[in-house]
ZALO-988562 format. One line per 4 residues: for each residue y negated, z, x of C-alpha. Coordinates in steps of 0.5 Angstrom, whole numbers, plus 500, padded with zeros to 3 digits. Layout:
# ZALO-988562
Y/Z/X | ...
***
This chain:
# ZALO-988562
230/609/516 | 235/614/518 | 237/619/512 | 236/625/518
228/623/517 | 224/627/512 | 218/627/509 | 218/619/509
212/615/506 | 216/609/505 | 223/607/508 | 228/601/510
236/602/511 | 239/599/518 | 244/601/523 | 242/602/530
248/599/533 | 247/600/542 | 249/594/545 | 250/593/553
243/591/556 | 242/585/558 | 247/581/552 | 243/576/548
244/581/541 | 239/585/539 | 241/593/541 | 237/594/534
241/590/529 | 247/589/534 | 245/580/531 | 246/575/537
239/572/539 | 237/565/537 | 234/560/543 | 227/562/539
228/569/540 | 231/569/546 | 225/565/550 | 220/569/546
222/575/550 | 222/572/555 | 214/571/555 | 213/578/553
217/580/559 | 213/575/563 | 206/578/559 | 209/586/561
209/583/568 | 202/581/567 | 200/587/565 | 199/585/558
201/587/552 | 200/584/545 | 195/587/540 | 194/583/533
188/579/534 | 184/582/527 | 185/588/530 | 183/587/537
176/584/535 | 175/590/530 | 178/596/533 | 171/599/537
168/599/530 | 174/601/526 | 174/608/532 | 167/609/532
166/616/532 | 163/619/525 | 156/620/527 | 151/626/523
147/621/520 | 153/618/517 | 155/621/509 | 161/619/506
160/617/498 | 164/619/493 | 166/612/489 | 170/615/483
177/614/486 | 176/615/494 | 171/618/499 | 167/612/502
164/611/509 | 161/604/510 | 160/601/516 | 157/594/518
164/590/517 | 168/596/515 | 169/601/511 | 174/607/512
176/610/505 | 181/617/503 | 184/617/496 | 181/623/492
188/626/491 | 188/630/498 | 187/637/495 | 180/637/499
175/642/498 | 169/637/499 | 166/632/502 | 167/636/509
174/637/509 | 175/629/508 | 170/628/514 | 174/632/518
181/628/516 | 177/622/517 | 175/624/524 | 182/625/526
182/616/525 | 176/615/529 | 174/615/536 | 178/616/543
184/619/542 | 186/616/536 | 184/609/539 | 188/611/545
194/613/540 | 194/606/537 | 193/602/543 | 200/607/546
202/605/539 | 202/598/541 | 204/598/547 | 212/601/545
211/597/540 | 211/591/545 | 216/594/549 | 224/593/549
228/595/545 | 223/593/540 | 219/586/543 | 214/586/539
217/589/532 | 212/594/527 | 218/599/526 | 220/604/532
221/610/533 | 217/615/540 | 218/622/542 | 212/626/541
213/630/548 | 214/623/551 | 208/619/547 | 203/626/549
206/624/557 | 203/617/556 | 197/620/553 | 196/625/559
197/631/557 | 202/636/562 | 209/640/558 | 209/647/559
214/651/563 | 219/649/558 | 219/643/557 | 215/642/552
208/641/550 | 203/645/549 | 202/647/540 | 194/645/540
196/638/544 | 202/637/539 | 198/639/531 | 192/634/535
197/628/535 | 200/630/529 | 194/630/525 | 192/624/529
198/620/526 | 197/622/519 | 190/621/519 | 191/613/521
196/613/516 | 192/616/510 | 185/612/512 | 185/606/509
180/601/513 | 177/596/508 | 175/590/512 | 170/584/510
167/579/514 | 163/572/514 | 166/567/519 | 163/560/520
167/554/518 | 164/548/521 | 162/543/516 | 166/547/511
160/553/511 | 163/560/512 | 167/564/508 | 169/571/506
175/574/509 | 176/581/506 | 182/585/505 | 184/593/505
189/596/509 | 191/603/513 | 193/602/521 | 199/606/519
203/603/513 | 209/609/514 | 210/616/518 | 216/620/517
219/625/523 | 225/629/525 | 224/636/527 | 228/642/528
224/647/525 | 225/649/519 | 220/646/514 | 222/648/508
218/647/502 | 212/644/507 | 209/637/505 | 209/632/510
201/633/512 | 202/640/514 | 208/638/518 | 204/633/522
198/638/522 | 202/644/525 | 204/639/531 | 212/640/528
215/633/528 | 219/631/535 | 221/625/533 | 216/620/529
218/614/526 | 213/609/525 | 211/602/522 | 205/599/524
202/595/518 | 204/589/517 | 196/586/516 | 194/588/522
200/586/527 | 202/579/522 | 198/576/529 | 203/579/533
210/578/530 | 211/577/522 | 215/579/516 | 219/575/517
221/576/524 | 218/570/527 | 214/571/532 | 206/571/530
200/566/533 | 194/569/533 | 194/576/538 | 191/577/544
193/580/551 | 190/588/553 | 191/591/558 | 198/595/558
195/602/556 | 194/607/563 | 196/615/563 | 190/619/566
194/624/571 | 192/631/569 | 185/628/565 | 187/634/560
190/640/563 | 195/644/561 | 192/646/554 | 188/640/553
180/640/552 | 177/646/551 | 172/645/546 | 164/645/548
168/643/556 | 165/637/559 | 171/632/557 | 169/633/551
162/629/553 | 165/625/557 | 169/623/551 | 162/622/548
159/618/553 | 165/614/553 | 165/613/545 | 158/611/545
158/606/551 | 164/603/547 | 160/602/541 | 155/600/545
159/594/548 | 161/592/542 | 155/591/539 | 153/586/545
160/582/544 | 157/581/536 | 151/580/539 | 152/575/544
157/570/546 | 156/572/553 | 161/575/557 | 157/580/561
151/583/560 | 145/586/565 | 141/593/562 | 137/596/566
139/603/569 | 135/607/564 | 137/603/558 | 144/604/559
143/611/560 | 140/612/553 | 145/607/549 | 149/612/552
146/619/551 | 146/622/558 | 140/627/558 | 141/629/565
134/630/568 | 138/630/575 | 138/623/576 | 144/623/580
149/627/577 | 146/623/570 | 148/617/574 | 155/619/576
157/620/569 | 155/614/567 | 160/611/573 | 165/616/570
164/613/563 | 164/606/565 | 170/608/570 | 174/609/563
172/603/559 | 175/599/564 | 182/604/565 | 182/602/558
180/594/558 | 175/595/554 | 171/592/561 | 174/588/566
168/591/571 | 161/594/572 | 158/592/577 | 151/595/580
145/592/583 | 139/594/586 | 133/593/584 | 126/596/587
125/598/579 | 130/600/576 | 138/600/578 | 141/593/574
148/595/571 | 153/589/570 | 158/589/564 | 164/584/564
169/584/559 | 172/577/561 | 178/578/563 | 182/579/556
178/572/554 | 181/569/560 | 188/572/558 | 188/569/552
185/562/553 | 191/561/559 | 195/562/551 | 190/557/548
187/562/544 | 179/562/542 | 176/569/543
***
């Protein structure tokens, strides 16, 4: 990492050495390519054109539990050296040496890594990490006004955007480097039985930044949560982007094909969402129906599922008496599952009881089969 970033978690020294465009050298190292890398490029490009970036397949199979919102019937345990929050395959894990008050204290970092947002952040991270000049390398480099464009948010008169919206992306970065995700899992193995995959790692291995501010004695949390860093650095672990490109440079064989990540036009506003406004329940019904979905997927090898109008409504919190407006938010949620590729479509069918929704998710499956990949 460049000497001009401070407050780095870990860091590598290389010169960025800007070559012409369409050389075959890489612009990062300034090396000259190898046929190998050269055709692996060439896919990326092909797969971008499709609209598809490439997303470690541990991840991509884990993310909807990883980001699943903190609910009040969740407590955090203390297990001598971390705060604990067990889930079904996952549990999310802070150190105790974060100077918190308490419990609650951590509960609020730890929300920094789940839910919506920090989902998207990961999948925009994703996403410039698929692009040139990187090509699917773990280690970049993004601007927070342009990552916070991408992320829908509009720039004040100056240029700039807003404190609130920047202290909300910086918080969200240190957070998903700072939780460590412990996963563990039971797969089946043919004849041979099944085994237990188990392994603990943070989504983020490193942050570091550059500002122009003055940060004098401020540790590198404070930064990030006062919104003052406008550059990051970011490594993306290794654990969950081997699937991708390994270590070493070789392009990985075990990812899958998202849906390159949408920018909502004006979703948040000038000033981002205010609380108790309705994005943010919208979020909520969004991050409900999500954990929904997921748990058909874990449940099921289908690729779609019919629920009842009703049903859905419940799995996804609306309490609307007004029938109509319940169901328009319904709509908007699942509008939203598929902006994100979480769906490929809903569909609604009629029914003389009740109304019939459709869920399909079967276009990311289709895209990675075309790859030979199982899902």
């Amino acid at each position: 990492m460049s000497a001009e970033f401070t407050g780095v978690t870990r860091s590598t020294d290389h010169a960025v050495t800007v070559l012409p465009a369409g050389g075959e050298f890489d612009v990062i190292t300034g090396e000259p390519l190898s046929p190998d890398e050269i055709n692996f490029r060439v896919r990326v490009d092909e797969e971008a054109a499709a609209g598809f970036i490439a997303v470690d397949a541990t991840y991509a199979s884990l993310r909807l539990e990883i980001h699943q919102p903190v609910v009040p019937t969740e407590a955090m345990s203390d297990d001598g050296d971390s705060w604990t929050l067990r889930r079904q395959n996952t549990a999310l894990q802070l150190p105790l040496d974060l100077d918190e008050p308490g419990q609650q204290g951590v509960v609020e970092l730890v929300r920094h890594a789940v839910g919506e947002f920090p989902a998207r952040v990961m999948h925009h991270l994703y996403a410039i990490a698929n692009d040139p000049p990187y090509y699917r390398r773990h280690k970049f480099r993004v601007s927070i006004n342009d990552l916070l464009d991408q992320l829908g948010y509009t720039r004040d008169r100056r240029g700039i955007h807003y404190s609130v919206n920047r202290k909300r992306l910086g918080g969200t970065l240190f957070a998903l480097h700072k939780t460590t995700i412990e996963v563990t899992r039971r797969t089946s193995r043919g004849r041979r039985g099944t085994t237990t995959r188990a392994f603990s790692a943070n989504l983020l291995a490193a942050v570091g930044y550059l500002t122009s501010e003055n940060v004098g004695e401020m540790n590198i949390r404070a930064a990030f949560e006062q919104g003052l860093p406008e550059v990051v650095e970011v490594v993306i672990n290794p654990v969950w982007y081997e699937g991708v490109r390994r270590e070493d440079g070789r392009p990985g064989r075990d990812y899958r094909l998202l849906p390159r990540p949408q920018t909502p036009q004006s979703t948040h506003g000038r000033r981002g969402p205010k609380p108790g406004n309705t994005h943010r329940g919208q979020s909520r019904t969004a991050d409900l129906l999500r954990a929904y979905v997921q748990r058909c997927k874990e449940q099921s090898q289908a690729r779609r599922v019919v629920v009842a109008r009703s049903a859905l409504l419940e799995h996804a919190g609306i309490t609307n008496r007004n029938a109509s407006m319940a169901v328009n938010t319904l709509k908007r949620a699942l509008t939203r599952l598929v902006e994100e590729g979480t769906l490929e479509r809903f569909e609604i069918k009629p029914s003389k009881v009740d109304e019939q929704f459709e869920l399909v998710w079967q276009s990311i499956a289709m895209a990675n089969a075309e790859r030979g990949h199982d899902v």
